[in-house]
MARPAPA-536945 format. One record per residue (C-alpha): residue in three letters; x, y, z; residue number from 1. Coordinates in Angstrom, 3 decimals. Example, Ala and Ser with C-alpha at 12.3 -4.5 7.8 and 13.67 -1.06 7.14 Angstrom:
! residues 2
<pt r="ALA" x="12.300" y="-4.500" z="7.800" k="1"/>
<pt r="SER" x="13.670" y="-1.060" z="7.140" k="2"/>
This chain:
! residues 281
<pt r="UNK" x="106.271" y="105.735" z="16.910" k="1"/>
<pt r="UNK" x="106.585" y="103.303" z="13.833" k="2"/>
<pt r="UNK" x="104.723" y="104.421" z="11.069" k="3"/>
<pt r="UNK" x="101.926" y="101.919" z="9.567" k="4"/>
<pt r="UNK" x="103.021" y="99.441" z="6.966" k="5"/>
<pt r="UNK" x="101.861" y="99.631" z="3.591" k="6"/>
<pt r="UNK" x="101.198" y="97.116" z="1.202" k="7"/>
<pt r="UNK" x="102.123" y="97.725" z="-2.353" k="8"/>
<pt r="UNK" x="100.220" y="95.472" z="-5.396" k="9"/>
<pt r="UNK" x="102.983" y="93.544" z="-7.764" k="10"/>
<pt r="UNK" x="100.228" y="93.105" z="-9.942" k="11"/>
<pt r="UNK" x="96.832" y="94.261" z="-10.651" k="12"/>
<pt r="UNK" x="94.972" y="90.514" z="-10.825" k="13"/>
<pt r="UNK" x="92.161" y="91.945" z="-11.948" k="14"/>
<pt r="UNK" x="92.006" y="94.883" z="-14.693" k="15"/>
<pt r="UNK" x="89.567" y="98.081" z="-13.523" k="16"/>
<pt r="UNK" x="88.023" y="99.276" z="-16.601" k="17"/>
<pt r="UNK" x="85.581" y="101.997" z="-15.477" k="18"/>
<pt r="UNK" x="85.015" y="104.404" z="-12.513" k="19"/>
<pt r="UNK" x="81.701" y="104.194" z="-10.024" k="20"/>
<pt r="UNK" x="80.130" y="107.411" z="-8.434" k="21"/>
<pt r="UNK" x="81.870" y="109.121" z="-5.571" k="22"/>
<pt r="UNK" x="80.567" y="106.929" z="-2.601" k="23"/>
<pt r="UNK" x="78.113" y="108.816" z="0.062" k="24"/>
<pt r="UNK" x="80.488" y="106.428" z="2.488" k="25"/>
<pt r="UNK" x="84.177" y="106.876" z="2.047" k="26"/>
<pt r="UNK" x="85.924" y="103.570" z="2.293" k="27"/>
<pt r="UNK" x="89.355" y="105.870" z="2.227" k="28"/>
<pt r="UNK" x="89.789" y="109.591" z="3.890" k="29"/>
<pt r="UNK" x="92.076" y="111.301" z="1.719" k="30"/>
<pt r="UNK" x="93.648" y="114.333" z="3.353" k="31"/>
<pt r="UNK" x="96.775" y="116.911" z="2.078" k="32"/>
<pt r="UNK" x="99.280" y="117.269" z="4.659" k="33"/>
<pt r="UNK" x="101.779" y="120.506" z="4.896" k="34"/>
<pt r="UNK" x="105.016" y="118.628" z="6.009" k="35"/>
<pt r="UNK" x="107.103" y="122.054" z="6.146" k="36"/>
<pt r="UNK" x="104.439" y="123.135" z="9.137" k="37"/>
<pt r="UNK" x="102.553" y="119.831" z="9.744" k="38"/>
<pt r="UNK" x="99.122" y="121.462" z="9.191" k="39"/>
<pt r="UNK" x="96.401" y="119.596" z="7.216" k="40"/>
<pt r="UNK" x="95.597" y="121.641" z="4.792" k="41"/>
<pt r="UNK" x="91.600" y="123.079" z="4.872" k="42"/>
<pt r="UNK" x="89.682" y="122.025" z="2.241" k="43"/>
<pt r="UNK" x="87.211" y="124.571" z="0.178" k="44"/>
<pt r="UNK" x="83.750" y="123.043" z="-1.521" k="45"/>
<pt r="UNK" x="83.604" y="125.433" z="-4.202" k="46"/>
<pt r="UNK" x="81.037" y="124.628" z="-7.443" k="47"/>
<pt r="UNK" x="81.059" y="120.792" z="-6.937" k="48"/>
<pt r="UNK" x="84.883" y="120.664" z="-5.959" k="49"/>
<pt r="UNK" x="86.630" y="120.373" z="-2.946" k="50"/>
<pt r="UNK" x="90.077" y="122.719" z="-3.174" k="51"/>
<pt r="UNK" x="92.984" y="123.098" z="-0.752" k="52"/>
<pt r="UNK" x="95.538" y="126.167" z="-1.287" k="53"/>
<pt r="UNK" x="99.090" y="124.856" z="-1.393" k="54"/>
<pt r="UNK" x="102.297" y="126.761" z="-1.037" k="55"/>
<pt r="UNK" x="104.992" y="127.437" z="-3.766" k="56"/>
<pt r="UNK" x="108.520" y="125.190" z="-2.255" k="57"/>
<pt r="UNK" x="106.423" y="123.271" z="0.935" k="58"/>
<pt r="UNK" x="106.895" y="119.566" z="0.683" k="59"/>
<pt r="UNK" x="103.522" y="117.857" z="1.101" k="60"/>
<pt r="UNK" x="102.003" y="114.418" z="1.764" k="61"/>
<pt r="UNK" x="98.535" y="112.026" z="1.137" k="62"/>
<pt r="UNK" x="97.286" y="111.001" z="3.939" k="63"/>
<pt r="UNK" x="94.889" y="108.135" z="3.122" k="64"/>
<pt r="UNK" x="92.979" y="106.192" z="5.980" k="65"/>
<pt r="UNK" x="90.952" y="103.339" z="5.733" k="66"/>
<pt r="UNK" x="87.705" y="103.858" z="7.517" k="67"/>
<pt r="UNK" x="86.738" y="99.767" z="6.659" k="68"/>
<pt r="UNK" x="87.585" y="96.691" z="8.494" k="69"/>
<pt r="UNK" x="88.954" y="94.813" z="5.791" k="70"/>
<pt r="UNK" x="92.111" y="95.201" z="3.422" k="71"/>
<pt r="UNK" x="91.535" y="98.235" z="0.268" k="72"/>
<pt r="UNK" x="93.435" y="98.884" z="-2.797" k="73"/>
<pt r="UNK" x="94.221" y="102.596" z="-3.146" k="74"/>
<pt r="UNK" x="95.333" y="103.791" z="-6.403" k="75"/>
<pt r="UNK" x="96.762" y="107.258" z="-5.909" k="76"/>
<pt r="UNK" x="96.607" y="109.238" z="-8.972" k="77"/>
<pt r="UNK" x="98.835" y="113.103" z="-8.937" k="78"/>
<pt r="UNK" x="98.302" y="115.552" z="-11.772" k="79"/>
<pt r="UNK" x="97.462" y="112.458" z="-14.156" k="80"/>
<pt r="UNK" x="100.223" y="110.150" z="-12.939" k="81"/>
<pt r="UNK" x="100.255" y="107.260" z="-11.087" k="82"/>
<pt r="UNK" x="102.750" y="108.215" z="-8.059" k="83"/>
<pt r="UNK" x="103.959" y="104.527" z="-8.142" k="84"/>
<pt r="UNK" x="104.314" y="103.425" z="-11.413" k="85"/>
<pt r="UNK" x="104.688" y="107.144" z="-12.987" k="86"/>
<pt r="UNK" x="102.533" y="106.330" z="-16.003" k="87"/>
<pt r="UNK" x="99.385" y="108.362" z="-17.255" k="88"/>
<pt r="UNK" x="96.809" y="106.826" z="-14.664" k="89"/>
<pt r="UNK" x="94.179" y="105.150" z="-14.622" k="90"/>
<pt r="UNK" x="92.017" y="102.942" z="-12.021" k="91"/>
<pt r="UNK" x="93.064" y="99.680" z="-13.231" k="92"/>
<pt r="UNK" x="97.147" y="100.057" z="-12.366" k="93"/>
<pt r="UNK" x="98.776" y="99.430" z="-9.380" k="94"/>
<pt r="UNK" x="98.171" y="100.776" z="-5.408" k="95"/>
<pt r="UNK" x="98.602" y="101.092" z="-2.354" k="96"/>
<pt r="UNK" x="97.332" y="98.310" z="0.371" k="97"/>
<pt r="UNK" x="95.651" y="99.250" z="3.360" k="98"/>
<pt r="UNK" x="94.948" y="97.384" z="5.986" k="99"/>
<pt r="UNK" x="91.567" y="97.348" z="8.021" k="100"/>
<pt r="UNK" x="91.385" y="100.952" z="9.956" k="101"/>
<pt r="UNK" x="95.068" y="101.563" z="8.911" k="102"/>
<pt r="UNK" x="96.414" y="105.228" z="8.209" k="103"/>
<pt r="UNK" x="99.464" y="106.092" z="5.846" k="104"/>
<pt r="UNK" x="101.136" y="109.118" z="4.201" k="105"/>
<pt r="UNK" x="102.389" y="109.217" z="0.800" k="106"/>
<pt r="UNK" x="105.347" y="111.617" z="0.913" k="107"/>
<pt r="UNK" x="106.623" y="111.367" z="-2.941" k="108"/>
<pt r="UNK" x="106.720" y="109.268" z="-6.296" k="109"/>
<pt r="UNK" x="108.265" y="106.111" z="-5.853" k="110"/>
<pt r="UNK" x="111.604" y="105.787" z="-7.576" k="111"/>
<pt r="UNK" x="111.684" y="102.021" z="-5.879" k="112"/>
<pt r="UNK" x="111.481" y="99.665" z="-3.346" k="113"/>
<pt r="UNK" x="113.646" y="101.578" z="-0.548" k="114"/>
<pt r="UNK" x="112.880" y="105.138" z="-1.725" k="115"/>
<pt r="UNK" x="110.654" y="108.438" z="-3.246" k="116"/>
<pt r="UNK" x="111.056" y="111.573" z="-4.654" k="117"/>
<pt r="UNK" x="109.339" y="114.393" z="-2.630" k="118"/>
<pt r="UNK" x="105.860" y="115.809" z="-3.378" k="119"/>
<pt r="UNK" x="106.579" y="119.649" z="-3.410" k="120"/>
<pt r="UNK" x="104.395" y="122.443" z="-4.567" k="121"/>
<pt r="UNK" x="105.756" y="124.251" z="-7.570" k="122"/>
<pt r="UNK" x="104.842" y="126.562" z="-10.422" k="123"/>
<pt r="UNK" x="103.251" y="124.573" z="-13.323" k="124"/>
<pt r="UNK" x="105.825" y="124.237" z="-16.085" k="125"/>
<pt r="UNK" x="108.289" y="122.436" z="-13.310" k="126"/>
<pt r="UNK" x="105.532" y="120.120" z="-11.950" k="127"/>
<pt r="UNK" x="106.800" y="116.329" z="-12.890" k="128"/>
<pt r="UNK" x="103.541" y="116.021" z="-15.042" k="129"/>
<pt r="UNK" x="104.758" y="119.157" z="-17.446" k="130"/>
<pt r="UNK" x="108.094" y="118.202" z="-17.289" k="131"/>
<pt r="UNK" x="107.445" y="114.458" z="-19.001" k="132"/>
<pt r="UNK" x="104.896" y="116.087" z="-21.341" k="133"/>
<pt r="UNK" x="101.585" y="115.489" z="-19.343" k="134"/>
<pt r="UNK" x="100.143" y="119.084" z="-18.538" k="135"/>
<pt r="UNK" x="96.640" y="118.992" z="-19.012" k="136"/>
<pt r="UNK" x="95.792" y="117.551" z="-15.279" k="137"/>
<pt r="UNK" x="97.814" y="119.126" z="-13.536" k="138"/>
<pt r="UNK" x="96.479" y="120.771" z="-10.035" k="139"/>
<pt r="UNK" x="94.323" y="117.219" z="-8.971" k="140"/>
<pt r="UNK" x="95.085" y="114.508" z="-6.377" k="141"/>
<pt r="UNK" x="92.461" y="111.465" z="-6.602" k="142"/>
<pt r="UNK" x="92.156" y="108.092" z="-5.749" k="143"/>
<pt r="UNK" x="90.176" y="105.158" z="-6.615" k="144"/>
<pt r="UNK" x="89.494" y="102.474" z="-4.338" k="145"/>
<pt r="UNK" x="88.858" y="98.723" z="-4.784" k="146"/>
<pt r="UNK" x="87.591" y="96.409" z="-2.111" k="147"/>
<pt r="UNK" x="89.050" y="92.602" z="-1.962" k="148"/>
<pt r="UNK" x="87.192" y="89.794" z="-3.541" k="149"/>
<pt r="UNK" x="86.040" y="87.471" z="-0.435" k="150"/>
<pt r="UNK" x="87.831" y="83.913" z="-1.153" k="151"/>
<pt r="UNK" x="85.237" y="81.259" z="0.067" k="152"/>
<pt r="UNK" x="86.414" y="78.874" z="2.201" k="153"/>
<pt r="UNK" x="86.446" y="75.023" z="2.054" k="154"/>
<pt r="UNK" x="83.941" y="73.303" z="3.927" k="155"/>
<pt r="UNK" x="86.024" y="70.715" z="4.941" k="156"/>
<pt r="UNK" x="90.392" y="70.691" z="6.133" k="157"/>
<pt r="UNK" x="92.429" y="68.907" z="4.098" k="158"/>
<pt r="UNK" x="94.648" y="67.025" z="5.671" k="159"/>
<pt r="UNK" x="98.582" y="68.294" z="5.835" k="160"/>
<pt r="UNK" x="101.827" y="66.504" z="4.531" k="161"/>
<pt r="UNK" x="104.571" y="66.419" z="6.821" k="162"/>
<pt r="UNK" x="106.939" y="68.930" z="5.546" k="163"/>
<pt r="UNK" x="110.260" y="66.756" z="5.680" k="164"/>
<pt r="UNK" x="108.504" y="63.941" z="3.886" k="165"/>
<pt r="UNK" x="107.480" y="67.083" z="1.003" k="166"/>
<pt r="UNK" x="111.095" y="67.896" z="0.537" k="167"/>
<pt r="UNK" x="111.837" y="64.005" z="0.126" k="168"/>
<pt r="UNK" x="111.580" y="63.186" z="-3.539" k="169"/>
<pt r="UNK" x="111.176" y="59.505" z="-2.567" k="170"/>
<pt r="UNK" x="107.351" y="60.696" z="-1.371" k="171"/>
<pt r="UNK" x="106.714" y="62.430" z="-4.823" k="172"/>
<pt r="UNK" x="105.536" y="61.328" z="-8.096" k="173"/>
<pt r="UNK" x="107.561" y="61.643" z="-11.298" k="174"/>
<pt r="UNK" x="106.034" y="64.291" z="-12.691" k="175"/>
<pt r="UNK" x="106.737" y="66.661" z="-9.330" k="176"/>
<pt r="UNK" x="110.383" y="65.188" z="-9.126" k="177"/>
<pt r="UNK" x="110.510" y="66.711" z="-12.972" k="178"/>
<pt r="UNK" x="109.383" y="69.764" z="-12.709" k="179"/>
<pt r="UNK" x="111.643" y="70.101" z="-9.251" k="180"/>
<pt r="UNK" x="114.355" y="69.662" z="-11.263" k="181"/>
<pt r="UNK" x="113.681" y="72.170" z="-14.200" k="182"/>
<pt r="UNK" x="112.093" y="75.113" z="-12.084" k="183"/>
<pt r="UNK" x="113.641" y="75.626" z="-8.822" k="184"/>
<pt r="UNK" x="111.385" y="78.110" z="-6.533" k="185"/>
<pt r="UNK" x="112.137" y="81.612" z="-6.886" k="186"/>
<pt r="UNK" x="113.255" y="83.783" z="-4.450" k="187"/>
<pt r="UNK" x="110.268" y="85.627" z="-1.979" k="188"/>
<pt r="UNK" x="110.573" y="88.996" z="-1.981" k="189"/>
<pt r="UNK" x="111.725" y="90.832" z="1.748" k="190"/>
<pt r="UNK" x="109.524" y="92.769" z="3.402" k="191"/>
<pt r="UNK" x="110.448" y="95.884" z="5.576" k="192"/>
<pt r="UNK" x="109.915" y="96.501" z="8.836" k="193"/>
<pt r="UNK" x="108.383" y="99.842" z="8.347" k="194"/>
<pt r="UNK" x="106.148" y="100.586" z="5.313" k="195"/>
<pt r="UNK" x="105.196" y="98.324" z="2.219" k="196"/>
<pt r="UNK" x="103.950" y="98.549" z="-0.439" k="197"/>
<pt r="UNK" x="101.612" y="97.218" z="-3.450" k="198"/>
<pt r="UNK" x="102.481" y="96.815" z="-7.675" k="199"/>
<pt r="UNK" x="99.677" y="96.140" z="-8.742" k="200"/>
<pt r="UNK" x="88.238" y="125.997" z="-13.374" k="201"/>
<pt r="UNK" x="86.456" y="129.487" z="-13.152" k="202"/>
<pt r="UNK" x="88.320" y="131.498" z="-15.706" k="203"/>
<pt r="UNK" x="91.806" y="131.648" z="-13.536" k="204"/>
<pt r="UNK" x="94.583" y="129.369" z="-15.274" k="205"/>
<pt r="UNK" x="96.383" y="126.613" z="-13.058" k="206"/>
<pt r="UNK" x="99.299" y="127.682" z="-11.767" k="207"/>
<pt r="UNK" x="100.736" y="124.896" z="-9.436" k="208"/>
<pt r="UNK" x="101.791" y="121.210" z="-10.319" k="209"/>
<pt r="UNK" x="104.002" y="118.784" z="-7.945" k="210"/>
<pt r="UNK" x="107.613" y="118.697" z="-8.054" k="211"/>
<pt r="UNK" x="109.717" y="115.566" z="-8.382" k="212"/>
<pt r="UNK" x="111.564" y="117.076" z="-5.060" k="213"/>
<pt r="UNK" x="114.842" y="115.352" z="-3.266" k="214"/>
<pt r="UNK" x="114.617" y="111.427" z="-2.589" k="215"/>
<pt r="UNK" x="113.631" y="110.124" z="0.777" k="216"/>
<pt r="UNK" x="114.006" y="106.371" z="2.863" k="217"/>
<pt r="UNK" x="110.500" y="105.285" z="2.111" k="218"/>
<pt r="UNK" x="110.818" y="101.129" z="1.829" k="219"/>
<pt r="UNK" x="108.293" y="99.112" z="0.609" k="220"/>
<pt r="UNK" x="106.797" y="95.272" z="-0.528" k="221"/>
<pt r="UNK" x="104.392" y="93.239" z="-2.206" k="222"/>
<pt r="UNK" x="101.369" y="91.652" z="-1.563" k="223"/>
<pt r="UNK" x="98.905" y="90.242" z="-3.691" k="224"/>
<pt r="UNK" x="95.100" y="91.624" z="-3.838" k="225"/>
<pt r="UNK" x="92.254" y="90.548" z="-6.007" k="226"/>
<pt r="UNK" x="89.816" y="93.161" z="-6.347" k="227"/>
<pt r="UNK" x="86.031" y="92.268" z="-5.980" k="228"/>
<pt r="UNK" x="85.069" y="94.207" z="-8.937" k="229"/>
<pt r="UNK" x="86.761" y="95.746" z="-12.127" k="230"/>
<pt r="UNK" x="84.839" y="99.015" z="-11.145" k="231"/>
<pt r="UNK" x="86.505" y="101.010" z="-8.356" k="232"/>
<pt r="UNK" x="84.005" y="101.251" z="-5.320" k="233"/>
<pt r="UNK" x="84.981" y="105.201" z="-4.502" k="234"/>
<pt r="UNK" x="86.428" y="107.806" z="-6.652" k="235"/>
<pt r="UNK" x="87.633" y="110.871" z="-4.992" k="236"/>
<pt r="UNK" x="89.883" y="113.820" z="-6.339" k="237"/>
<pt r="UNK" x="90.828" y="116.997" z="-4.802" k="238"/>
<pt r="UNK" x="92.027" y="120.263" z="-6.553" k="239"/>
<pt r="UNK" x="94.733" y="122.160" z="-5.772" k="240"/>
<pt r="UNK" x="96.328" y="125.303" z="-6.684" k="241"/>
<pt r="UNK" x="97.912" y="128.614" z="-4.804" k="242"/>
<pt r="UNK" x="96.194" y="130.983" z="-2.693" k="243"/>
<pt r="UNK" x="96.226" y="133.938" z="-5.085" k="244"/>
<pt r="UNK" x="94.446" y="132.084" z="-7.983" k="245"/>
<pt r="UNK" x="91.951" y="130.400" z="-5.284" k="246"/>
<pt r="UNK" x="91.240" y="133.948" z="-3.987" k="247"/>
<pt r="UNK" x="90.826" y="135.144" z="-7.184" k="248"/>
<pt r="UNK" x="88.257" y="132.043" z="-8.209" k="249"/>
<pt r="UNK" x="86.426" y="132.790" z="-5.085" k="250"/>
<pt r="UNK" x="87.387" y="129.738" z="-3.695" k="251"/>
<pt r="UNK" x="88.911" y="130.691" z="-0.486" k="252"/>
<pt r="UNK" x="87.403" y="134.205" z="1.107" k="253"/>
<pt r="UNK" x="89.332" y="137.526" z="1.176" k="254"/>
<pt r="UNK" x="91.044" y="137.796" z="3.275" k="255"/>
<pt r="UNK" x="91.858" y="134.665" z="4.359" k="256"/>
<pt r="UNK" x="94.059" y="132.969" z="7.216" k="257"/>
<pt r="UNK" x="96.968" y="132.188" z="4.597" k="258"/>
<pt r="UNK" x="97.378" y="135.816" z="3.919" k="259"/>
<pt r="UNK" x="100.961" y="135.731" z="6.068" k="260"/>
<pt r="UNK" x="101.914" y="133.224" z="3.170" k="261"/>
<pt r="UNK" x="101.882" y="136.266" z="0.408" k="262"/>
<pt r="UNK" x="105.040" y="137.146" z="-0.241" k="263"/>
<pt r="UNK" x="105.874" y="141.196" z="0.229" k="264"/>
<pt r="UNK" x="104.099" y="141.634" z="3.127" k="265"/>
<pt r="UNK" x="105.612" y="142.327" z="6.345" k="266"/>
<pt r="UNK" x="104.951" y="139.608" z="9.433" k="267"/>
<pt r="UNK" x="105.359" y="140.574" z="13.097" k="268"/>
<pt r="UNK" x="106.611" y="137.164" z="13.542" k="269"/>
<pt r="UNK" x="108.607" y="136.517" z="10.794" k="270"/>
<pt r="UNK" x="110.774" y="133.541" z="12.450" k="271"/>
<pt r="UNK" x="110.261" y="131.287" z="15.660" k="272"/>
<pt r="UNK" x="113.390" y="132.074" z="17.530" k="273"/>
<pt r="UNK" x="115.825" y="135.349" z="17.386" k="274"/>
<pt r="UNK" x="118.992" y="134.884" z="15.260" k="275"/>
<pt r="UNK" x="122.859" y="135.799" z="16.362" k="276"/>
<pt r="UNK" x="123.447" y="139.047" z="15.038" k="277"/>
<pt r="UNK" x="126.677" y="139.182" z="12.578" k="278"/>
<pt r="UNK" x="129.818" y="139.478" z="13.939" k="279"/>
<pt r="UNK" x="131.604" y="136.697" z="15.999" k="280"/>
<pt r="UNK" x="130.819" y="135.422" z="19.719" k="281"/>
């Protein structure tokens, strides 16, 4: 099954300056995806937060679907960093593009157009935000969304040039012949077949971050957006740390369903299949 295409901003056309309420209507689900066991990870409302418990070493993902019929921008902010650009974020860089009703999954930061490096759970000082000097948000996914700017329509069709007669400087002015001349057209960027994409607590210390894990085939390409507004129409964020310091917040109940994931204790399951013993067959 082809995974949806993404559209990724070049630019952000219009600068977002300031953040709205979270919005009673989503225009974007945003959902945490195990990839080592392809759960969705449960989320915990805990004192005006929602929390999911991740694992130390399990890859993970964003799933982020558009719940609108029309096109969104999705900036994806992890631990404080833009996961395209990498900078400190904020609502006015670049995002993702969704499409109306479209669903995506944002497996890593993007080192460029063809490929990411892996989202991973990981103890704090080896999260990618600690490790470029940018602890202090570590342990929160968010997004904020934008909706496109409607562009009105003419009320009348103009009417079309033949194309062979455009290429034909005999059919142009002077000026146009000029500026042919000086600035040849550059290049449009390719787009891939697959994805693209857009430029444009409680006493218990955080523990986890997200890894800058092993690249991955992720390509991507540009589209332009103009948002409607400079304020982002939802902002949504999601905390995240392991089970033991959720437990120990009260966050997640005691015992829990993740309590095979504590390390020590003995499984009755331990593996899916049985292993060759040593010794040669």
């Amino acid at each position: 099954m082809l995974r949806p295409t993404v559209l990724l901003l070049s630019a952000a056309l219009i600068a977002a300056t300031a953040c709205s309420p979270l919005s009673a209507q989503p225009l974007v689900d945003v959902d945490i995806i195990n990839r080592d066991t392809g759960e969705r990870l449960p989320e915990y409302r805990h004192r005006g937060q929602d929390w999911v418990p991740g694992i130390p070493g399990h890859r993970y993902s964003v799933r982020m679907t558009n719940t609108t019929g029309e096109r969104v921008l999705v900036v994806l902010s992890v631990d404080g960093v833009n996961a395209i650009s990498g900078d400190t974020a904020a609502a006015g860089q670049t995002g993702y593009v969704l499409g109306p009703w479209q669903s995506t999954e944002i497996t890593g930061w993007r080192k460029s157009w063809q490929d990411v490096a892996q989202f991973y759970f990981t103890d704090l000082p080896d999260s990618y935000a600690a490790r470029t000097g940018r602890p202090d948000n570590v342990g929160v996914i968010g997004v904020a969304v934008f909706r496109e700017r409607v562009q009105p329509k003419p009320y009348y069709e103009p009417a079309p040039i033949a194309r062979d007669y455009e290429r034909d400087d005999r059919y142009r002015g002077p000026v146009a012949r000029a500026e042919s001349k000086a600035a040849p057209a550059a290049p449009q960027a390719s787009r891939r077949p697959s994805e693209a994409v857009a430029d444009s607590a409680g006493g218990v210390g955080q523990s986890l971050g997200t890894g800058h894990g092993a690249r991955e085939w992720s390509p991507v390409s540009r589209t332009d957006f103009v948002r409607a507004s400079r304020s982002p129409a939802q902002v949504a964020q999601l905390r995240y740390d392991d089970i033991p310091n959720l437990v120990a917040m009260g966050v997640m109940p005691r015992p829990g369903r993740y309590d095979r994931y504590r390390p020590g204790q003995p499984q009755a399951f331990p593996n899916g299949f049985a292993a060759d013993p040593p010794g040669r067959y």
